[in-house]
KOLMARBA-674335 format. One record per residue: x, y, z of N, C-alpha, C, O in turn. Coordinates in pm, whole numbers, padded with zeros to 5 digits, always signed. Example, Ala and Ser with C-alpha at 12.3 -4.5 7.8 and 13.67 -1.06 7.14 Angstrom:
2
+01319-00569+00780+01230-00450+00780+01320-00330+00780+01424-00332+00846/+01285-00225+00708+01367-00106+00714+01290+00003+00787+01341+00114+00804/
//
This chain:
98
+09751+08546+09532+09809+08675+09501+09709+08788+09525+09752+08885+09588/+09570+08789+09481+09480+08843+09493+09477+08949+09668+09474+09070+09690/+09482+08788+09785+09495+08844+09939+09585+08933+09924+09546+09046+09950/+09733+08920+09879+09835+08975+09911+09832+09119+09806+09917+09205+09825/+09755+09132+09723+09706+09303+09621+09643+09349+09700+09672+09462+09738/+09515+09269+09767+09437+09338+09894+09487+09395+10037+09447+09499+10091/+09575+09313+10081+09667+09404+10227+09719+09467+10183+09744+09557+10264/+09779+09493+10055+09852+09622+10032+09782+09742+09977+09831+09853+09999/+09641+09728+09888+09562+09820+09932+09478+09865+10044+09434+09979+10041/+09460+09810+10113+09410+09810+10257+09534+09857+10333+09498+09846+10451/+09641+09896+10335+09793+09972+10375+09829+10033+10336+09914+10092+10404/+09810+10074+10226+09799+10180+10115+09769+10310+10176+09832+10400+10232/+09613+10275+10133+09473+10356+10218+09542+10388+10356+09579+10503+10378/+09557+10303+10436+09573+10355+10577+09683+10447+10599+09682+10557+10654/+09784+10380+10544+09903+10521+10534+09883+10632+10440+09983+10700+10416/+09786+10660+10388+09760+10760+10310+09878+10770+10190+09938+10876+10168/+09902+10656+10120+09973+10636+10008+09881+10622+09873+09809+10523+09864/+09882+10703+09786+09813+10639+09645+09938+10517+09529+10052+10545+09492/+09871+10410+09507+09937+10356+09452+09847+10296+09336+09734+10262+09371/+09882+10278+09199+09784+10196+09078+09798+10056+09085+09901+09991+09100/+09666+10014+09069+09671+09889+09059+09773+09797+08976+09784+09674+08978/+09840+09888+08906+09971+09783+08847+10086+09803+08928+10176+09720+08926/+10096+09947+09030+10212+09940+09065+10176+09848+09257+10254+09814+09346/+10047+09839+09246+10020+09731+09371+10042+09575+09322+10102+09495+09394/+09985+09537+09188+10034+09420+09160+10139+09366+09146+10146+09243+09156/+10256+09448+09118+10385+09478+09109+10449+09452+09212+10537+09366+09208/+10423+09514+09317+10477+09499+09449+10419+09309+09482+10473+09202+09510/+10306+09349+09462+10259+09198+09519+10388+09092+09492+10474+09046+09567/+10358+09075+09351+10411+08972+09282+10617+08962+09343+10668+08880+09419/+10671+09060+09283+10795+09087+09357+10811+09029+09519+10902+08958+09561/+10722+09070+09578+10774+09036+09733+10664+08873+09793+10683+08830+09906/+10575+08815+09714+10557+08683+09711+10672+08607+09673+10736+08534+09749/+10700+08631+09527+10869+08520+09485+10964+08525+09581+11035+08425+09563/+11017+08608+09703+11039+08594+09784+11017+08548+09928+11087+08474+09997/+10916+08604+09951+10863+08532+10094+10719+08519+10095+10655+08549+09995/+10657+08472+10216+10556+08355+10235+10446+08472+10277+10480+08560+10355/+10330+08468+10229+10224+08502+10234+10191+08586+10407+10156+08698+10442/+10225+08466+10471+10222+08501+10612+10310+08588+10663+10288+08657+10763/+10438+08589+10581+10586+08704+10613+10497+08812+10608+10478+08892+10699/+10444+08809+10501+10380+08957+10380+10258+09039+10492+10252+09160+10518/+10178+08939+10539+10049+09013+10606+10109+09037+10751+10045+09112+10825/+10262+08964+10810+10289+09029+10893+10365+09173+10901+10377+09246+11000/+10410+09192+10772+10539+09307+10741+10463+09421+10715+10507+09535+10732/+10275+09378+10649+10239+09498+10643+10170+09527+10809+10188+09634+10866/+10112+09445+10855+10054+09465+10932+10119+09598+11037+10052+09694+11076/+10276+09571+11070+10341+09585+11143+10375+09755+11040+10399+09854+11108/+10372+09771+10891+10351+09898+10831+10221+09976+10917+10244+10085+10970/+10134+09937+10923+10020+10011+10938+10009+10033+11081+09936+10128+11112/+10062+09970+11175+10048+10046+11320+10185+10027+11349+10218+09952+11440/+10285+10103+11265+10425+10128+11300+10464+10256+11226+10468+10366+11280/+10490+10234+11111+10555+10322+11004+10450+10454+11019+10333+10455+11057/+10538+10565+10976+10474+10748+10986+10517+10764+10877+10636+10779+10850/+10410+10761+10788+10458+10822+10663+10404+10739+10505+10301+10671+10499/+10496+10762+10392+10405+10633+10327+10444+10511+10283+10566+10497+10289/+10384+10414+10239+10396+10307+10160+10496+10272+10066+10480+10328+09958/+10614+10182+10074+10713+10169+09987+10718+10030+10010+10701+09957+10108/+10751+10015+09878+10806+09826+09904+10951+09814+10015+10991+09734+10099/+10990+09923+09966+11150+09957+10038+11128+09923+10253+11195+09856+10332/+11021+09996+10269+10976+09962+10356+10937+09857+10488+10955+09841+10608/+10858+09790+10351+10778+09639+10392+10920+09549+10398+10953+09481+10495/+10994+09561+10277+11115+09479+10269+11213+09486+10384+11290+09395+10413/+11203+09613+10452+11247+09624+10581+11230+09571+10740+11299+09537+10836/+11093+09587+10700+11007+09505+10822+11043+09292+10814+11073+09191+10879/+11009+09348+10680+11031+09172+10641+11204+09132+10675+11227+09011+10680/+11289+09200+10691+11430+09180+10717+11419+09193+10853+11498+09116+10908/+11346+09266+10942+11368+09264+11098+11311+09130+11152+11372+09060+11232/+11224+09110+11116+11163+08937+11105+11243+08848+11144+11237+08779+11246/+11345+08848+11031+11373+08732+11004+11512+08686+11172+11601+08603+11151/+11502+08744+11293+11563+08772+11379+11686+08810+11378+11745+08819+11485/+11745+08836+11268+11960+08904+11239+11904+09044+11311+11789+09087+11304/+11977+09082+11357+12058+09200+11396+12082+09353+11298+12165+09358+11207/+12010+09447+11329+11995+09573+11232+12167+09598+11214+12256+09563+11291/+12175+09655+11114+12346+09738+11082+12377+09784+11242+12471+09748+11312/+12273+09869+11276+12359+09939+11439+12379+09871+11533+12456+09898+11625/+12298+09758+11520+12302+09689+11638+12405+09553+11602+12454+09488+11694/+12429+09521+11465+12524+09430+11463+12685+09462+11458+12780+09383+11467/+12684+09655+11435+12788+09720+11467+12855+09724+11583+12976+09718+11605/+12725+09738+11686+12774+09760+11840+12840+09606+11886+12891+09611+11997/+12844+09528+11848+12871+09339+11879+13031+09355+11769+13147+09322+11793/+12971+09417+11655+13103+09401+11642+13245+09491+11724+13362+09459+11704/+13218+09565+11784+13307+09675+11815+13331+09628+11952+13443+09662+11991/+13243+09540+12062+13261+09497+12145+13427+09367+12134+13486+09326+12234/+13469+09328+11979+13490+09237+11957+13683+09280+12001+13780+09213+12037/+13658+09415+11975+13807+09473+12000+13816+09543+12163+13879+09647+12180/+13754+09481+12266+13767+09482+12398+13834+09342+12436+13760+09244+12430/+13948+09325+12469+14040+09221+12492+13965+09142+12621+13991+09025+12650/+13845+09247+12709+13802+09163+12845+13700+09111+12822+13637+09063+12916/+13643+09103+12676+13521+09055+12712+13539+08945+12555+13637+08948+12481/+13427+08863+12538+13446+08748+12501+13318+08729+12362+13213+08674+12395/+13328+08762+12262+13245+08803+12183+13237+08692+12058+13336+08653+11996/+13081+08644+12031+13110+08517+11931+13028+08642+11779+12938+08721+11809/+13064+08636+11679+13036+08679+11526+13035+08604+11455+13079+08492+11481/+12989+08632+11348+13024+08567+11217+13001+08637+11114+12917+08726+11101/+13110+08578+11004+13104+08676+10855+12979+08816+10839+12996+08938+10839/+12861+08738+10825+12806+08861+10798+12800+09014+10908+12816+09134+10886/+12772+08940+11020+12806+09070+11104+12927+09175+11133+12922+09275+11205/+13058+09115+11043+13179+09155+11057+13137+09290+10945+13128+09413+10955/+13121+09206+10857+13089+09298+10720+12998+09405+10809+12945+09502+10754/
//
């Protein structure tokens, strides 16, 4: 847990975010019970020479959802809308309908 308090102050700092050590441990802990150490140092990594602006778990949790290879809302919109063109031949499922 310790590594994962440290990349997020070390991302912190770089995006010019102030955050307290409880509300960094906080984050830590929250987004470990979910995913894997390695998710975590890639989601920030990808914060710190991506993201303009600052530091949010809201964020990282974002990066960590592009990861996981599904399809953003716009882009699983555009597949779905292809689905009501009678010439073309389109495979979905539940969640992308939604």
């Amino acid at each position: 847990m310790n590594e994962i308090i440290n990349a997020i102050t070390v991302t912190a700092e770089l995006t010019q975010t102030q955050l307290s050590a409880v509300a960094m441990a906080t984050m830590a802990k929250g987004l470990s019970e979910k995913y894997s150490r390695d998710e975590i140092f890639r989601a920030l990594e990808r914060c710190r020479n991506e993201m303009e602006g600052r530091l949010s778990q809201p964020a990282i949790i974002r990066f960590l959802n592009e990861m996981d290879g599904r399809p953003g809302a716009n882009e699983a919109w555009s597949m779905a809308l292809q689905a009501f063109d009678e010439n073309k031949t389109v495979v979905l499922n539940d969640e992308i309908m939604e």
